[in-house]
C-alpha positions, 0 to 999 in steps of 0.5 A: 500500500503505498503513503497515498492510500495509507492516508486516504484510509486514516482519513476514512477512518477518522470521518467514520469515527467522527460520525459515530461520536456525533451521531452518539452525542446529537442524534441524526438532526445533528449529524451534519457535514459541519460537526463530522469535520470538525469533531474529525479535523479533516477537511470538507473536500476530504468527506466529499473525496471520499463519500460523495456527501453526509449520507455517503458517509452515514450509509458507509458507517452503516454498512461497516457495522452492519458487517461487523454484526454479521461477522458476530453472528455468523462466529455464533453459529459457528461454534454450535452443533444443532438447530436449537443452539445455533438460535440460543447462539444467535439471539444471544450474540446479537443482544450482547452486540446492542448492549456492548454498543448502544450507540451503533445499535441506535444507528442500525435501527434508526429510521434512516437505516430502514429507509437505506435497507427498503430503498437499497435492499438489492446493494445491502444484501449483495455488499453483504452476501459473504457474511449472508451465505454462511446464515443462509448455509446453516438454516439450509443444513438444519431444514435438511436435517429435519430440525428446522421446518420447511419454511421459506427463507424470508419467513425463517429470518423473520421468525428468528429476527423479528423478535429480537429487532423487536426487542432491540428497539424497544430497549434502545426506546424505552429502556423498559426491557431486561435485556439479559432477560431477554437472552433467557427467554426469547430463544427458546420461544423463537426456537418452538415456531422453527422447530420441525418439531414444536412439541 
């Protein structure tokens, strides 16, 4: 790698720090070009060379840690042998990620990040398909073991998502829900609507 793009990466990284810390301090009203360079000290043109504008960076920001938990879920499954522990895995991971990182968590399941994921589902799902694959490998694996119910794939993801998603806002809304409760209680009621099996 030569200086020029060792540089050109610094400064990537500091814009993305910048904007998660001012996301984090002033919420989305607040996340203007403005406030990114100068909690960043980069310049206006650097942001611009580099994102194209402030929603460049924000959806840039969004996809990095959009990857990052992926990357932690996918390490969850990994690590266990049935269907039934690769939920309780999940589930947990995926609230271990919103507590250890509220701030990312707010971004990730902010307005903005559902109108970036129904207005470029197509880009998302591509930009993410090497942490996708080993997800969607894993439920193929256990519906063919004849752990999982046969269910479509989107309907599958929901019944596993949906309650956490649901969850996870809630939490980052109100506050009004225990969130280690939650990783006690959730998985197994998500695993009793997957289950080849519910009994």
């Amino acid at each position: 790698m030569t200086p020029k793009q060792q540089r050109g990466e610094a400064t990537v990284e500091l814009l993305l720090d910048a904007a998660l810390r001012v996301y984090s301090e002033e919420g989305e009203q607040g996340l203007t070009v403005n406030a990114v360079t100068k909690a960043s000290g980069v310049s206006l043109g650097s942001l611009y060379h580099h994102f194209g504008s402030i929603d460049g960076l924000v959806d840039a920001l969004l996809l990095r840690w959009l990857e990052r938990l992926l990357g932690e879920l996918v390490t969850a499954l990994q690590s266990t042998r049935t269907a039934r522990t690769g939920v309780r895995s999940l589930v947990r991971a995926y609230l271990r990620f919103v507590r250890e990182h509220p701030e990312v968590s707010m971004l990730l399941h902010s307005s903005r990040a559902d109108r970036l994921g129904m207005t470029q589902a197509a880009r998302l799902r591509d930009a993410q398909e090497a942490r996708l694959t080993p997800l969607t490998e894993w439920v193929r694996h256990h519906v063919e073991r004849g752990e999982v119910a046969p269910l479509p794939l989107p309907l599958i993801e929901s019944l596993v998502l949906g309650p956490v998603v649901g969850t996870t806002r809630r939490w980052l809304t109100f506050g009004d829900v225990d969130l280690e409760e939650a990783a006690r209680i959730l998985p197994d009621r998500i695993w009793r609507s997957l289950s080849a099996d519910p009994q």
